[in-house]
Backbone as CSV, one residue per row, in Angstrom:
resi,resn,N_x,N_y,N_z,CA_x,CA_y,CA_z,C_x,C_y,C_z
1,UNK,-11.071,-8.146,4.786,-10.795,-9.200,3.823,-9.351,-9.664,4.030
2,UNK,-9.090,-10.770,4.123,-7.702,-11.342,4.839,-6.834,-11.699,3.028
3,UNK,-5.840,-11.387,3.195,-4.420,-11.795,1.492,-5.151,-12.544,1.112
4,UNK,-5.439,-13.804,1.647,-5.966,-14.821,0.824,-7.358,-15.326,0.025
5,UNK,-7.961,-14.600,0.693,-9.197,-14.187,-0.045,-9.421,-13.040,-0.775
6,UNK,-8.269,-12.461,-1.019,-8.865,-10.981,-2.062,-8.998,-10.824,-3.439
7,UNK,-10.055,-10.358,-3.919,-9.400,-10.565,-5.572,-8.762,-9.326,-5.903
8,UNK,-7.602,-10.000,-7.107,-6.985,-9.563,-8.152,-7.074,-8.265,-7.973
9,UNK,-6.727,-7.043,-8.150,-7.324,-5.893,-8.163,-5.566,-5.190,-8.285
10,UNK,-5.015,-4.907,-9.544,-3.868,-4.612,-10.225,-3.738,-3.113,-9.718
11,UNK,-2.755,-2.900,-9.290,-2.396,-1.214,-8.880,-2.713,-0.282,-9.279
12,UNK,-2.370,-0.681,-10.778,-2.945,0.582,-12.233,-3.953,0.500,-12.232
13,UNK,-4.774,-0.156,-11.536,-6.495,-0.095,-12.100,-7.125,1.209,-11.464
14,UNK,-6.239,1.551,-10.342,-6.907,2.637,-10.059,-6.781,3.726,-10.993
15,UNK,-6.102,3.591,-11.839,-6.201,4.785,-12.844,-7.301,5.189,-13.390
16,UNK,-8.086,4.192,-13.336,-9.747,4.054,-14.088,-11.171,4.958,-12.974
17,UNK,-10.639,4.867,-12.280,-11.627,5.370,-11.000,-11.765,6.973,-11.137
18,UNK,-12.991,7.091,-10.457,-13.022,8.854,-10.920,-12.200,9.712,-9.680
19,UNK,-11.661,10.720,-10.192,-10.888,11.602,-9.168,-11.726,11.796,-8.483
20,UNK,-10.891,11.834,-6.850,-11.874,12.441,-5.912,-11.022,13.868,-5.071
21,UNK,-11.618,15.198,-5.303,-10.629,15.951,-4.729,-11.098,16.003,-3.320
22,UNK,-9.681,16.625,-2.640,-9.657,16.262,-1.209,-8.834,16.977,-0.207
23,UNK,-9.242,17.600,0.203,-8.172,19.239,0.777,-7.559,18.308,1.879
24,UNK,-6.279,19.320,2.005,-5.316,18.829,2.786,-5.356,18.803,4.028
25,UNK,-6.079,19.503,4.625,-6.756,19.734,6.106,-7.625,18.701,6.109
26,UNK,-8.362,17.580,5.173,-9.008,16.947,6.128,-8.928,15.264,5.545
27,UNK,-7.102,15.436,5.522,-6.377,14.332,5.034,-6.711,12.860,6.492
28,UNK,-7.284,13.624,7.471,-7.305,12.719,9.057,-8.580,11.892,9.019
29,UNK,-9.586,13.058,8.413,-10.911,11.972,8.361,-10.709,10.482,7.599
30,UNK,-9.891,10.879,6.655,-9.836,9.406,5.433,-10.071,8.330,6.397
31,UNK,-10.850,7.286,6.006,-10.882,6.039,7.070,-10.941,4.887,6.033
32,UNK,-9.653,4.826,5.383,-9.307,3.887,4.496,-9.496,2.178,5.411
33,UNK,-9.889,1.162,4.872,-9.788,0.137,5.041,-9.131,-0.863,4.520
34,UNK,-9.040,-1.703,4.880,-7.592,-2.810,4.086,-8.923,-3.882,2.637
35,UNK,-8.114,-4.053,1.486,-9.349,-4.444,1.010,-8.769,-5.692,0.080
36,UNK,-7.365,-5.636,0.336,-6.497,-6.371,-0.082,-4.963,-6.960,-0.262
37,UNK,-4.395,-7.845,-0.154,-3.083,-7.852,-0.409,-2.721,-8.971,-1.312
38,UNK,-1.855,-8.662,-2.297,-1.662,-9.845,-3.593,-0.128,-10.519,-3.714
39,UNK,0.096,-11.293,-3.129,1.341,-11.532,-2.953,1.995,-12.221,-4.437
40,UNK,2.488,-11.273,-5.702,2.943,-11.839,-6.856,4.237,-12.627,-6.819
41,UNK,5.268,-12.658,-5.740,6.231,-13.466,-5.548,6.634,-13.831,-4.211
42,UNK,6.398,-15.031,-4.003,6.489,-15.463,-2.791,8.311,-15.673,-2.526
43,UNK,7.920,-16.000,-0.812,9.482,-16.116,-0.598,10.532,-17.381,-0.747
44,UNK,11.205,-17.347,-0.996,12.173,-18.296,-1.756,13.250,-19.184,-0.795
45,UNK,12.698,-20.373,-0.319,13.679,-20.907,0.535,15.083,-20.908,-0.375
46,UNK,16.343,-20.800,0.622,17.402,-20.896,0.081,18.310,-21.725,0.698
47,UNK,19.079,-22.482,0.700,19.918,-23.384,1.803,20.887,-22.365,2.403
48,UNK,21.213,-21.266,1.441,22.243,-20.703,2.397,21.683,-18.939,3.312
49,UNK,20.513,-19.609,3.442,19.721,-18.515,4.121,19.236,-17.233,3.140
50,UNK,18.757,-16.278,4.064,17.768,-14.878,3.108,18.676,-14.665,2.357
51,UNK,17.999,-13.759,1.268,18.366,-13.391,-0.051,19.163,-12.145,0.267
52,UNK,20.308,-11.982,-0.461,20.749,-10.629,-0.226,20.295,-9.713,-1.556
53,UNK,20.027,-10.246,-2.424,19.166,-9.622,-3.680,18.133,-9.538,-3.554
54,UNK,17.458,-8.043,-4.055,16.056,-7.696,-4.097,15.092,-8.504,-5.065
55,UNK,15.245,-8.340,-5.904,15.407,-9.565,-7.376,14.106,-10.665,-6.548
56,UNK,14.763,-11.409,-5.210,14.152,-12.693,-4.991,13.241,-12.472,-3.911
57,UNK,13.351,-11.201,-3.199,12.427,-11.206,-2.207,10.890,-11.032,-2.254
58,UNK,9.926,-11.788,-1.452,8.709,-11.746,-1.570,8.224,-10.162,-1.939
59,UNK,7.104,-10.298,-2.951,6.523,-9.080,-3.293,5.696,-8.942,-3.476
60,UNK,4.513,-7.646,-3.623,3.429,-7.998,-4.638,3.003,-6.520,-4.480
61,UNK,1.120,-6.061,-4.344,0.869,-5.053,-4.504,-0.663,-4.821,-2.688
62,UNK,-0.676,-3.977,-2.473,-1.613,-3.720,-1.492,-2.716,-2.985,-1.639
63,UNK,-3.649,-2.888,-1.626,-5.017,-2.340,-1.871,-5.902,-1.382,-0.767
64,UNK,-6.149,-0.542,-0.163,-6.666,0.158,0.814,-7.854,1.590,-0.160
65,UNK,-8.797,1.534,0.577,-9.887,2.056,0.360,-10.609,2.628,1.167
66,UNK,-12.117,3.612,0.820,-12.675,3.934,2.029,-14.140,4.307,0.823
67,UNK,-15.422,4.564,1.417,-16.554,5.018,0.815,-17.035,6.323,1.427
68,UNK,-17.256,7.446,0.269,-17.844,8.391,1.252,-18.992,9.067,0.128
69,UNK,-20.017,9.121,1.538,-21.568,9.534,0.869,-21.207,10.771,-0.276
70,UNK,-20.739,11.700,-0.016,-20.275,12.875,-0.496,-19.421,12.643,-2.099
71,UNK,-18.638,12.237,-1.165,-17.427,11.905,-2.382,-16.973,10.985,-3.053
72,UNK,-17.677,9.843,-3.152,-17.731,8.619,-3.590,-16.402,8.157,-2.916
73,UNK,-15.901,6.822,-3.757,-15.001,5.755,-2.973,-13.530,6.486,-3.598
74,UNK,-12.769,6.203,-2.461,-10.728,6.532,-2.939,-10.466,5.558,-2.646
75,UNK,-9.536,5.334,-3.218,-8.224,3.669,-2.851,-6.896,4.497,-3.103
76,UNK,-5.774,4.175,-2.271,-4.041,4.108,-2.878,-4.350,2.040,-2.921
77,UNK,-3.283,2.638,-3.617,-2.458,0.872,-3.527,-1.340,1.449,-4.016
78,UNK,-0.025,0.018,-3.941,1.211,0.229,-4.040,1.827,-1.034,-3.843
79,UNK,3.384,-0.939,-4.322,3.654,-2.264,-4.757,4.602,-2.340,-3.098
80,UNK,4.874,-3.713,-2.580,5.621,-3.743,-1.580,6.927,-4.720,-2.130
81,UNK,7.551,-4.987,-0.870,8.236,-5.562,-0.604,8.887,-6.658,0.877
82,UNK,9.411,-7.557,0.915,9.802,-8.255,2.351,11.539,-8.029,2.207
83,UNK,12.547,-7.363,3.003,13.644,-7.929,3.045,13.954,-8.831,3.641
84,UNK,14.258,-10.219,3.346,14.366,-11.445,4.050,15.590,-11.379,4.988
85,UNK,16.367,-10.536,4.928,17.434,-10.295,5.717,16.754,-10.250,7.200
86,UNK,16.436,-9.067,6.972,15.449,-8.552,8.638,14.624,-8.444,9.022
87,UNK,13.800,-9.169,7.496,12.266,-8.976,7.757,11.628,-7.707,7.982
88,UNK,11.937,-7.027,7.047,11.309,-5.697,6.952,10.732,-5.242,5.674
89,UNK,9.650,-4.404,5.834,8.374,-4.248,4.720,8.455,-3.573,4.423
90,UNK,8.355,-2.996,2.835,8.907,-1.899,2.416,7.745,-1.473,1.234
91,UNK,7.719,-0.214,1.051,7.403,0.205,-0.048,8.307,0.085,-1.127
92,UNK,7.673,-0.464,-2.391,9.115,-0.875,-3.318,9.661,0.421,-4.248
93,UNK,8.572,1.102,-4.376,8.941,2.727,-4.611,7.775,3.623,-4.515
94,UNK,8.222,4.769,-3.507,7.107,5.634,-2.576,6.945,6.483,-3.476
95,UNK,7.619,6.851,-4.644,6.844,7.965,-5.841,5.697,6.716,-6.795
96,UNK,5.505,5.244,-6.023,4.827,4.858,-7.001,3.267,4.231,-6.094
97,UNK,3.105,4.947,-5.452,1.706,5.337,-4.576,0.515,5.024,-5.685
98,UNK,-0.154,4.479,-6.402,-1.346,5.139,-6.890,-2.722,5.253,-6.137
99,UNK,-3.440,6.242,-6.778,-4.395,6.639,-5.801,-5.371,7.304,-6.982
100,UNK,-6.296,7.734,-6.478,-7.476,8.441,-7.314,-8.027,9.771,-6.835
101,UNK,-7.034,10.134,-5.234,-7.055,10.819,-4.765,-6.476,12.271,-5.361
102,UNK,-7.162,13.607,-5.367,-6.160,14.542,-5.605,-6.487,15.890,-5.006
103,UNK,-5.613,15.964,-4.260,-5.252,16.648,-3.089,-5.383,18.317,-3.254
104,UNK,-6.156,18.793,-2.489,-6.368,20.597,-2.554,-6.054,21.652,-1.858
105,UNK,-4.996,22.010,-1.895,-4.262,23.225,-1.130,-5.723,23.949,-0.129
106,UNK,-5.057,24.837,0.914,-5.606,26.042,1.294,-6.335,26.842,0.163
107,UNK,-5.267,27.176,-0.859,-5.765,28.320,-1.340,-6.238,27.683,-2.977
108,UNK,-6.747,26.251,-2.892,-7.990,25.992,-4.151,-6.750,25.475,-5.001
109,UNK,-5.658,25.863,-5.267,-4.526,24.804,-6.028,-4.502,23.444,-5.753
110,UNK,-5.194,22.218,-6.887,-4.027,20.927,-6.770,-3.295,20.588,-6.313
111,UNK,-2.897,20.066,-5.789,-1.091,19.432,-6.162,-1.107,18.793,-6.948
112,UNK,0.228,18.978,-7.442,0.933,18.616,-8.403,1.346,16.667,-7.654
113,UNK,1.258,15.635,-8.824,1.668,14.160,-7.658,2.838,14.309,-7.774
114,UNK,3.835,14.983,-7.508,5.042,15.072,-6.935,4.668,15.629,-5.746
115,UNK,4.360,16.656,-5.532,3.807,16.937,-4.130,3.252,16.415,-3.008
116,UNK,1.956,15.929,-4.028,1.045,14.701,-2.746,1.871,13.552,-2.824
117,UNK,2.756,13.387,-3.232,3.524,11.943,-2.649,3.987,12.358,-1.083
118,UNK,4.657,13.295,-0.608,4.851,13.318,0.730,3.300,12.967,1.994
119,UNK,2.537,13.625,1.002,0.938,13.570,1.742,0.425,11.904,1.692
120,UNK,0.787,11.769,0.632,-0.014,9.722,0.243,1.600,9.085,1.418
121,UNK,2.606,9.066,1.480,3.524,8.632,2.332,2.776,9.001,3.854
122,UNK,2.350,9.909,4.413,1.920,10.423,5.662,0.821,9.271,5.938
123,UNK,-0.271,9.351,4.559,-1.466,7.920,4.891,-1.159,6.857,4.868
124,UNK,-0.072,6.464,4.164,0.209,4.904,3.844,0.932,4.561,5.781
125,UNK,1.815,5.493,6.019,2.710,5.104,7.294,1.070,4.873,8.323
126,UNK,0.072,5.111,8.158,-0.960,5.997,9.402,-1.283,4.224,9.261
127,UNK,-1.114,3.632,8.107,-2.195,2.412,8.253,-1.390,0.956,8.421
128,UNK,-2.142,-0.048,8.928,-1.342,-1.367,9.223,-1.038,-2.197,8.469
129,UNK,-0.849,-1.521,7.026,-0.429,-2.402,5.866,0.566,-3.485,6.357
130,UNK,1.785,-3.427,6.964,2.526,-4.250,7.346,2.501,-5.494,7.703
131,UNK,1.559,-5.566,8.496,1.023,-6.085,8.663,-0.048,-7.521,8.071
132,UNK,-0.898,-6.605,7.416,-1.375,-7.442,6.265,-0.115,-8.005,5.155
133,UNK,0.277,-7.133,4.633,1.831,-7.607,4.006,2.190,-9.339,4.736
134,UNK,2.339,-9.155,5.640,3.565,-10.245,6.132,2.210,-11.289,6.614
135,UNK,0.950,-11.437,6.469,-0.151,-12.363,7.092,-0.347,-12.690,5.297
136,UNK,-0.390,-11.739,4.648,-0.335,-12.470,2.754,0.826,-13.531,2.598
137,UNK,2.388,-12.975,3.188,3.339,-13.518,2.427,3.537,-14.782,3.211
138,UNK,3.039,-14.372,4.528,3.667,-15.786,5.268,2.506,-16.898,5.996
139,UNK,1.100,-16.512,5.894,-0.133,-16.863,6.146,-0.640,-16.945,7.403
140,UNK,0.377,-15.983,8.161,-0.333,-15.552,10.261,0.151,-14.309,10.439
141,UNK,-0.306,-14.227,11.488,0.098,-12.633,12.204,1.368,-12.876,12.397
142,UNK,2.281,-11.916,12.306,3.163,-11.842,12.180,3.980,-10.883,12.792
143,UNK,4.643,-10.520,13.543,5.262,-9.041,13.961,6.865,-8.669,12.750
144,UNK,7.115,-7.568,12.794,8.375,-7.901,11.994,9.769,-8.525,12.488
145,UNK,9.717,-8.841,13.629,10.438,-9.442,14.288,10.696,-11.075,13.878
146,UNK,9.182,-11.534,14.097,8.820,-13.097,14.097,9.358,-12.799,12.561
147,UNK,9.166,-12.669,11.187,9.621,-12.991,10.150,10.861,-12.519,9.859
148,UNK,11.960,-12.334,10.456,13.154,-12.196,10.455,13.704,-13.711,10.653
């Protein structure tokens, strides 16, 4: 599903979804798919070039998912960011991952989501959000180069 055709689908909504637990050893199978990107502030021509404030730079939220016979459906999403300086894509804050995912030690313990944030950071880097990011904000493929 390409930015511009996706619907609406708010970060927090995953709060509503049923937990799916998910041991840490078989964090590789996940085969999340892209299912959305929502660009809530676009980028801001300026006469005296990119923004040096965060404040104005393009933003919004990203959506990724996967279905499994077993374990029904997981999504993260998370809010991003563009620095117009260098054109670089950012997570706008990596403790603010949500997911429906929750993660199961070796030895049958949870984690705690302070914990699985290093683990949801490991999946988010694995996938081509960036990508999608910068084809939402700027409407083509894009490398991070070209939007610098």
């Amino acid at each position: 599903m390409t930015a511009t055709a996706a619907p609406y689908c708010p970060t927090w909504s995953l709060h509503a979804w049923k937990p799916v637990f998910w041991q840490l050893d078989r964090i590789s199978t996940l085969r999340l798919r892209h299912l959305g990107t929502h660009v809530t502030q676009s980028p801001s021509p300026s006469p005296s070039g990119p923004q040096a404030d965060p404040a104005h730079w393009p933003g919004g939220h990203t959506l990724w998912a996967a279905h499994h016979e077993r374990h029904g459906d997981v999504a993260l999403a998370w809010n991003w960011m563009v620095d117009e300086r260098c054109g670089a894509v950012l997570i706008r804050d990596p403790f603010g991952i949500v997911t429906n995912l929750r993660f199961v030690a070796a030895d049958g313990e949870v984690l705690t989501a302070y914990h699985a944030t290093l683990h949801l950071g490991v999946i988010v880097r694995s996938l081509p959000w960036t990508e999608e990011v910068l084809r939402g904000v700027y409407g083509t493929e894009l490398t991070l180069a070209a939007a610098a």
